[in-house]
C-alpha positions, -999 to +999 in steps of 0.1 A: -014+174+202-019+147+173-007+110+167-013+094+141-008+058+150-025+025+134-017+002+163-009+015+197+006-018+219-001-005+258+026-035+278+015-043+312+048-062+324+040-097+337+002-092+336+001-092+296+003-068+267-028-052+249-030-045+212-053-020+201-064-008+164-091+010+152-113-022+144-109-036+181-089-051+204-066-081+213-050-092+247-020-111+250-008-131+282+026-129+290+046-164+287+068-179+313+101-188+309+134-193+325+149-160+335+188-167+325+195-133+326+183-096+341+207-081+321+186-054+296+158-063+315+130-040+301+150-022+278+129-041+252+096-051+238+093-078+211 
C-alpha cells in the first residue's frame, strides 16, 4: 500500500497533537478550557 501525504497530523487526545512533514517535526500541547459541552465530543479535529 501507498499514501501520498505531505502532512500526516498523529492526535494524542489530551496529551497533545504531533505534526509531521517531510522537513521535521512539530508538537503541539493541547489547551485547557471549559468543557460546556460532551456533545460531538471527538467527532472532530481542528
Amino acid at each position: 500500500m501507498y499514501f501520498c501525504y505531505s502532512v500526516i497530523i498523529l492526535t494524542k487526545g489530551i496529551y497533545g497533537s504531533w505534526v509531521i512533514w517531510k522537513e521535521g517535526k512539530s508538537f503541539l500541547g493541547t489547551p485547557k478550557v471549559k468543557v460546556k459541552s460532551a456533545v460531538g465530543a471527538g467527532d472532530s479535529f481542528t
